[in-house]
N, C-alpha and C positions, 0 to 999 in steps of 0.2 A: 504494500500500500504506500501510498504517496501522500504528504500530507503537511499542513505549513504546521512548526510547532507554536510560533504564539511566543507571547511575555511571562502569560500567565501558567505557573504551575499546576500539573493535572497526574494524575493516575499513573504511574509508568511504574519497570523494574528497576530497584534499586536493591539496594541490600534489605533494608527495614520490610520492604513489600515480596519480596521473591518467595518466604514459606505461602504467604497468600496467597498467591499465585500458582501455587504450585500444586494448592490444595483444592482451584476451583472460585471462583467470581464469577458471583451473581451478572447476567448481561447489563442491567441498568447501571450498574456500577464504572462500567467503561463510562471515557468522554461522547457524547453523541456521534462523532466522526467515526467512534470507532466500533460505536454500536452498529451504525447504520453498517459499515462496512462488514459486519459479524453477517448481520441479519443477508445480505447481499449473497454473501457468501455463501450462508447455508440456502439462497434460496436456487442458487446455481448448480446444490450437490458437490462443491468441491469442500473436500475434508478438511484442509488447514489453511491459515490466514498467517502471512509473516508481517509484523510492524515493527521498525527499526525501534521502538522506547519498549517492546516487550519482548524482544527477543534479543534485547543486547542492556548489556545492565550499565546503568544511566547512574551519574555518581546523583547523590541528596541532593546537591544545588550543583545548579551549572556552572558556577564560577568557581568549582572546589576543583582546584590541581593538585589537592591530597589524596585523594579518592585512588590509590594504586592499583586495586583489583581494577573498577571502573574504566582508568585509561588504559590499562592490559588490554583489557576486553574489548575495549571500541579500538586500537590501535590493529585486532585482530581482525577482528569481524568488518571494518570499515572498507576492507580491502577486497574480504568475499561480498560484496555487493555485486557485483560483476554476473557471480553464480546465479544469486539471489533472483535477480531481475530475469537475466538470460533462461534460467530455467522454470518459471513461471509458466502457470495456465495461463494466467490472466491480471494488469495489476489495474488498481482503483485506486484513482486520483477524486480527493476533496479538493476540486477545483476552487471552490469561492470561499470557502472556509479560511479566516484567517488565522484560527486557532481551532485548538480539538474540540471544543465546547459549542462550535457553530454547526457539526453535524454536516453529513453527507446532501441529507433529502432538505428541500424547502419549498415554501408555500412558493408557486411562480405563475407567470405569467402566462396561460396556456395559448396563447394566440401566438406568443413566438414559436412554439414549436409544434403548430398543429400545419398540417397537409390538408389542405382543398383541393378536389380535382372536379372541373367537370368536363359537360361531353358541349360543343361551339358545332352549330350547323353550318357554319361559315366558314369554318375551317378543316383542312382533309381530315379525317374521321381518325379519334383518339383522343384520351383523355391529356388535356393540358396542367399543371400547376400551376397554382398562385400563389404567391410567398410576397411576404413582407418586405419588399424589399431595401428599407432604411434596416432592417433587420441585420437583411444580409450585408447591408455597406458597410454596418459597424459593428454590429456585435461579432459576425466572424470575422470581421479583420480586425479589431485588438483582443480577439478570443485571448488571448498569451498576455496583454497588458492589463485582460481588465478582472483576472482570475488570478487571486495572489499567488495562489501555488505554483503558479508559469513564472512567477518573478524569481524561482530559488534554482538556487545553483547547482545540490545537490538533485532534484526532478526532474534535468534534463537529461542527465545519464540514464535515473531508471525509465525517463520517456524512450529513447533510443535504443533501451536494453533489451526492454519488456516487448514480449512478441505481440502483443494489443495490449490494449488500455481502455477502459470505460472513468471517463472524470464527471462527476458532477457538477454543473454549473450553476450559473443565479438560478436562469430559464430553464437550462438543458443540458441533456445528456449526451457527451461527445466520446466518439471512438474512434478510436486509432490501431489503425491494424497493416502491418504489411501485403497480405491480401488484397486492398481495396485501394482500386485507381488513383481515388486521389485522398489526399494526405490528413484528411480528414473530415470527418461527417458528422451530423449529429440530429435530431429528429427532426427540425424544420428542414434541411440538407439532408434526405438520408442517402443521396446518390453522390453527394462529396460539396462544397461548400463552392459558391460560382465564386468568390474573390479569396482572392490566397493571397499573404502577405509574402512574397519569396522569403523576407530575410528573414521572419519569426519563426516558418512554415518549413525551411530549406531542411533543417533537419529532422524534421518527423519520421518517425518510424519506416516510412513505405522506401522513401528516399537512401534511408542511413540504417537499411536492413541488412550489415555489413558483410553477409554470405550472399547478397547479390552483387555485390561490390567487385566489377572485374579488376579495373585498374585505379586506385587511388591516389589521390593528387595532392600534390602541398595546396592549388587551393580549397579544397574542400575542407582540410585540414583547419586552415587561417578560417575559414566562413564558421565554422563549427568555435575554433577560438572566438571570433569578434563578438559571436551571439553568448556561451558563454559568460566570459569577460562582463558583460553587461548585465548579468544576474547579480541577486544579493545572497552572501551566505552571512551568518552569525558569528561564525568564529574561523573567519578567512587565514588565518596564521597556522590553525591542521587542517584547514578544506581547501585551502586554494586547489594545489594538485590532487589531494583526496580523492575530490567529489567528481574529478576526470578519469581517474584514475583506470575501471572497468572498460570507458570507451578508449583510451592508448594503450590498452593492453590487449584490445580488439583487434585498432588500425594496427599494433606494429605487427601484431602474426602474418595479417594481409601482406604489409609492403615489406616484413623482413627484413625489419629496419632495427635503433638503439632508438632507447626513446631517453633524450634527456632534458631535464627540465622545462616541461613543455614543449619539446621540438621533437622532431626526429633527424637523426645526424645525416641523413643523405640529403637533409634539402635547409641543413640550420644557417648556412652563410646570408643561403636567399631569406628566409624568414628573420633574420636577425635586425630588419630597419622597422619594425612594428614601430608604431605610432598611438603616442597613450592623446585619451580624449582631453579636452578643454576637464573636465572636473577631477579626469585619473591622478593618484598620489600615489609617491613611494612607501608602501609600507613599512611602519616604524618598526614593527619586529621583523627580524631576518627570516624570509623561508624562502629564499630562488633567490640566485646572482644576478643582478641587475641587468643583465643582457638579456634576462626571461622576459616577459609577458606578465610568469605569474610573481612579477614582486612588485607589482603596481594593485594598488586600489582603484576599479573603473574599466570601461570599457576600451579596448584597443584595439585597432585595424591596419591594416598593409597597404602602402600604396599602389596602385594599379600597373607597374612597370616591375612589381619584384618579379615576378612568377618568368617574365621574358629574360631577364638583363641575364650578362656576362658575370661570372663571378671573376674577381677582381683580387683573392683573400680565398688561400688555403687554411684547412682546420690541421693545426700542427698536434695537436691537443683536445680532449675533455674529461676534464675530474670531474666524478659524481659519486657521496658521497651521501646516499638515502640514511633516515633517520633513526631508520628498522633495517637491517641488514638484511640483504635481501631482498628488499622490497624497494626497486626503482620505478614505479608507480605513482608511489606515496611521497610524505613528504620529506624534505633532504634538511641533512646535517650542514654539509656545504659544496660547491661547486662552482668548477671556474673553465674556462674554455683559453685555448693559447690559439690565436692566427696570426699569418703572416701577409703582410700585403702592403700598398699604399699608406704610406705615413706622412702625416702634415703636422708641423706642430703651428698652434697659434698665438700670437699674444693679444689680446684683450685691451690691451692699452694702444688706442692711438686708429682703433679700426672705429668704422662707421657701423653703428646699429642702430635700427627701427625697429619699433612694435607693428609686430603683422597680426596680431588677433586682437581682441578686448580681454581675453584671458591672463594677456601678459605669457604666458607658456611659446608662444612663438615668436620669433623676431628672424630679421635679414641682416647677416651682419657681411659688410664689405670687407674683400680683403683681395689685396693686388688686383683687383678690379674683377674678381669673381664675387657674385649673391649668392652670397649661401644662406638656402633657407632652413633655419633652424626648430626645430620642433624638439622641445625639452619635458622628460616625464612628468618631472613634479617643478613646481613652482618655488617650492623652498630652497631646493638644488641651486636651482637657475640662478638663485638672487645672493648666493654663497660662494657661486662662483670665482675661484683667483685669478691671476695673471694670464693663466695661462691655461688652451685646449691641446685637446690631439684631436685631428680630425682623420679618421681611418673609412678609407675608400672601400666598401665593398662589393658593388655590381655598378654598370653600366646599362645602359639602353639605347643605343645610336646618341646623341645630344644630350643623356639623363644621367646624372651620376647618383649614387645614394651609398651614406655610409654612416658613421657611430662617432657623437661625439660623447667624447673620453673625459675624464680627469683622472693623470699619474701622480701616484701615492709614492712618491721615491724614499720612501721608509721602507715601504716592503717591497716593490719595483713593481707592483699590480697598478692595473688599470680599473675604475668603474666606469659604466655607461650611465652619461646621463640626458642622454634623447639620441635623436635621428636627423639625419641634414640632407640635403638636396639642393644639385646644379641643375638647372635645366636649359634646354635652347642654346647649346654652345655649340658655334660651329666647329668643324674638324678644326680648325688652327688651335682657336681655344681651347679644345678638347685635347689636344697633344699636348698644348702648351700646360695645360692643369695637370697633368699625369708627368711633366718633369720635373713641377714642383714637389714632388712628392715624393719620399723617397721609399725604399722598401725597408720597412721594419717590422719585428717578432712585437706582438703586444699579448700579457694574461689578463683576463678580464673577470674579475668577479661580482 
């Protein structure tokens, strides 16, 4: 089952509740969410029901990191999710529910989700439908925005995992099933939903049903990040890579690949210019080296020229150094990557810079008569900034260059990333001329 947990404390396994449990609770006693999902359950004939707060023991309060059994357990089981979902009948999503206490079923609207057919003398013979169509403009296109359990980070995986899914909604009842055409249906839709949001919708089950999957692509990959990325989790410092975790352990068997920190090493030079949003932050506790995706707070995306360009920047290197041994999935102790390629160093002093957003995170700064557009993670970074960058070259695209701007730690000889930069529209002359500025240097980056 899928389901938002809420602020508010409710009924789960913990140590204090597990003889309880073990001995038999009464059904009213569950939160409504999980009654309704009981009663569902048995009216389907299927024997057992898994919910991640009853089958995995949950320390007394969520903010207790004394709880040892507690994090044993969920540091175990977090991992088999993967199984969980993937070998499912069937899972149930409390779509509108924002917490357990709001219950599966509710009173709704029956005109959203009722079918009218009838028979038109005027028209070649068969029955037509009539639908709501303001219905259909909005409520299935922010089906995913306007049903909180679509906003969490860990419910996209078991969306992707699980071989269908029935969610309840305000209105309706939506399924998702790899079987059916299109990516999603639900009673007023039961032949598949006429407006599809691509980028809420791209990863739905029928799409990202990963044993149809002949050839997999670094973009699909990024698209799956950017949507992702954009969800909320509660305690992003053990979920960031966590709650991905089942779906990269999917793609790498497919493409046969290393899966490290977020990336997979056959295509991490090209994915390495990610782009954090106007609101993304670096997060204050360390769980991904700064070259990740996953050490930013907020949603992030690729520019439209990685997936083409020329890599520019060999991987001499990558340390990864998971938190649980053996489990490179999950979340890392530490990690750092070494490449070799294009090196610029900058001084900050005496170059021309503009503000290019209202964000303040982007700017143009001039230097020997090249714009370089700068797109920096976090804000606080940017404005910490010393004397001095390394701008490191790493793909090209006919006239487009794109690469990592740096700050060297010459205590320890390590590099951090602190955004992404871009040349663009430079003719051949300039374009030779910018690559003899530059010389070839070894950079570690953590």
């Amino acid at each position: 089952m899928s389901h938002c947990w809420g602020n508010q404390p409710f009924f789960k396994l913990t140590r204090k509740t597990k003889d309880r449990l073990y001995s038999g609770v009464p059904l009213q006693d569950f939160p409504p969410s999980f009654r309704d999902a009981i009663i569902t359950t048995r009216q389907l004939r299927i024997r057992f029901l898994w919910i991640d707060c009853y089958c995995i023991l949950q320390p007394e309060n969520e903010e207790d990191d004394d709880d040892v059994e507690a994090k044993r357990e969920w540091h175990t089981e977090a991992l088999q999710v993967r199984d969980v979902y993937r070998n499912a009948i069937i899972n149930f999503g409390a779509a509108h529910a924002q917490n357990p206490s709001e219950g599966c079923f509710t009173t709704r609207k029956l005109m959203s989700a009722s079918e009218y057919c009838f028979p038109f003398d005027s028209h070649p013979e068969g029955l037509y439908r009539i639908v709501n169509r303001d219905f259909g403009r909005y409520e299935t296109r922010d089906y995913h925005k306007n049903h909180a359990l679509m906003t969490r980070g860990w419910v996209m995986q078991e969306r992707i995992l699980a071989p269908r899914m029935l969610s309840f909604g305000k209105d309706q009842i939506y399924w998702e099933c790899p079987g059916v055409p299109e990516q999603l249906v639900c009673e007023g839709f039961p032949d598949g939903m006429f407006y599809r949001d691509y980028h809420t919708c791209h990863f739905s089950l029928t799409e990202q049903c990963w044993d149809t999957i002949s050839i997999p692509t670094p973009i699909a990959w990024t698209e799956l990040v950017e949507q992702y990325s954009g969800l909320d989790l509660s305690f992003p410092t053990k979920d960031k890579l966590t709650a991905l975790a089942g779906i990269a352990e999917d793609y790498a068997s497919l493409v046969n690949d290393d899966y490290v920190a977020g990336f997979f090493r056959e295509d991490l030079v090209g994915l390495l210019i990610w782009r954090a949003s106007v609101n993304s932050s670096r997060a204050r506790i360390w769980r991904a080296p700064t070259w990740s995706w996953a050490s930013v707070d907020g949603p992030v995306g690729w520019p439209f020229t990685y997936s083409h360009s020329d890599k520019l920047v060999t991987i001499e290197d990558v340390n990864l150094v998971p938190l649980h041994p053996g489990m490179i999935y999950g979340p890392l102790r530490s990690s750092s990557t070494t490449l070799e390629g294009p090196l610029m160093t900058i001084m900050i002093q005496g170059a021309v810079i503009t503000q290019k957003s209202y964000s303040g995170k982007s700017q143009i700064m001039e230097v020997q008569g090249f714009e370089f557009g700068m797109d920096f993670d976090d804000l606080q970074e940017m404005q910490s900034v010393g004397s001095m960058l390394a701008f490191l070259s790493t793909s090209r695209l006919y006239s487009f260059f794109n690469g990592l701007i740096l700050q060297h730690d010459k205590t320890t000889n390590v590099y951090r990333r602190l955004g992404a930069w871009k040349l663009s529209r430079l003719n051949p002359r300039e374009a030779d001329r910018f690559l003899e500025l530059a010389k070839i240097g070894t950079v570690t980056i953590e």
